[in-house]
C-alpha atoms as one frame of an Amber mdcrd trajectory, in Angstrom:
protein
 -10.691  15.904  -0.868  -8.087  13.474   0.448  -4.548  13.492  -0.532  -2.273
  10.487  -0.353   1.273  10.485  -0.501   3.473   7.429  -0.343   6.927   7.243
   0.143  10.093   4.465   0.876  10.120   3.077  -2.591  13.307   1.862  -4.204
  15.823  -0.734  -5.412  16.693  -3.662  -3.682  18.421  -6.720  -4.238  15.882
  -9.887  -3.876  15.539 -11.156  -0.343  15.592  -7.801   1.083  13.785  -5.454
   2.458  11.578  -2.307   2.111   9.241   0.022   3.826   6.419   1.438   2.057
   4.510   4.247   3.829   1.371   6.376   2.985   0.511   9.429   4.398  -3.107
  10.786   4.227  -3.649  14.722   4.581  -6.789  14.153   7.314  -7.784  11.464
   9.942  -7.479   7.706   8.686 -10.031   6.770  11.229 -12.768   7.095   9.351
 -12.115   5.621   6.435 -13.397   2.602   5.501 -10.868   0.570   3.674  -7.225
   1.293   3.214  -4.758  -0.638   1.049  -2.000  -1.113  -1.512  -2.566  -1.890
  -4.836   0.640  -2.376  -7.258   1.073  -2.168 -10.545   3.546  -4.120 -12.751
   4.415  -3.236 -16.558   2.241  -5.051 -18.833   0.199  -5.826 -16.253  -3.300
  -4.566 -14.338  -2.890  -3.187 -10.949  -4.185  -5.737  -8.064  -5.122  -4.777
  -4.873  -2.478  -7.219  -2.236  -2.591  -5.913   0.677  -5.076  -3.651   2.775
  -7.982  -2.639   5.815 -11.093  -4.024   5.428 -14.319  -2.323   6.472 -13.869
  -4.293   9.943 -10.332  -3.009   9.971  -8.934  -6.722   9.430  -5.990  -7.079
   7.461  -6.196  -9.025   4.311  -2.973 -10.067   1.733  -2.944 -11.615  -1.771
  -1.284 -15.163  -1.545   1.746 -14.264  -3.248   2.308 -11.783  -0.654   1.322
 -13.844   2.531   3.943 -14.303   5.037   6.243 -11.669   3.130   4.492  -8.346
   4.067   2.907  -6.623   6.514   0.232  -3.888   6.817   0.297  -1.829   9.817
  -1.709   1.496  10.554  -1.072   4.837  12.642  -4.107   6.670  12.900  -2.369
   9.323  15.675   0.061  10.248  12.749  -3.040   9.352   9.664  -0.229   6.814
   7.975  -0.528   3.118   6.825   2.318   1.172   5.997   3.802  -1.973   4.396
   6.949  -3.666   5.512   7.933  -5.733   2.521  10.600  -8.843   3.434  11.963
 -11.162   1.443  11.229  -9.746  -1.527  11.509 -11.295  -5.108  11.889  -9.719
  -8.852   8.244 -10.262  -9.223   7.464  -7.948  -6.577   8.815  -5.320  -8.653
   5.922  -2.849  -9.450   4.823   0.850  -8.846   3.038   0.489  -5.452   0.014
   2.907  -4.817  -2.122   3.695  -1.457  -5.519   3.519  -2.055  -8.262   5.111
   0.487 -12.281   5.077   0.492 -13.350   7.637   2.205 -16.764   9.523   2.755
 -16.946  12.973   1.828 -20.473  13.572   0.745 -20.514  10.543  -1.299 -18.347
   7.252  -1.175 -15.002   7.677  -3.278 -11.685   6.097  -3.626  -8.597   8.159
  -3.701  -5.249   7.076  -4.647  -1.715   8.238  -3.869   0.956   9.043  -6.719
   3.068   5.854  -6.260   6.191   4.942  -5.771   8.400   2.642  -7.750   9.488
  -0.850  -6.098  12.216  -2.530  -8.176  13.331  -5.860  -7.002  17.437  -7.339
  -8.710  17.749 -11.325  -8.886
């Protein structure tokens, strides 16, 4: 089992800033794909930012050039530093991890709640 735990969620005023970080209860270094998925009301949850298999970084276009993914594997975190964010950004952001334990499986974190004010 694999527990997730995110944290740094919040309210902002558009064209700030947050920090979104996810911390996994064992070694990050083996898993094979890390990201963040968010989730807003109304709508399904979309995977935006994350680790591939090769550990490159990929982003959804409306993130691009807004956020950053960035990995610790000495402390088993992965986190997103969100800039210039916009109301539509507002969403509960979860970690998502697939990991091997005996069989391939995808574990998610609680999430946390990202609210963006025009």
């Amino acid at each position: 089992q694999v527990q997730l735990v995110e944290s740094g969620g919040g309210l902002v005023q558009a064209g700030g800033s947050l920090r979104l970080c996810c911390a996994a209860s064992r070694s990050i270094f083996s898993f094979n794909r890390m990201g963040w998925y968010r989730q807003a009301p109304g709508k399904q949850r979309e995977l935006f930012a994350g680790f591939g298999s090769s550990g490159a970084t990929n982003y959804g276009d409306s993130v691009k050039g807004r956020f950053t993914i960035s990995r610790d594997n000495a402390k088993n975190t992965v986190c997103l530093q969100m800039n210039s964010l916009k109301p539509e950004d507002t969403a509960v952001y979860y970690c998502n991890a697939e990991v091997f334990t005996g069989q391939w499986a995808a574990y998610w974190g609680q999430g946390t709640q990202v609210t963006v004010s025009s």
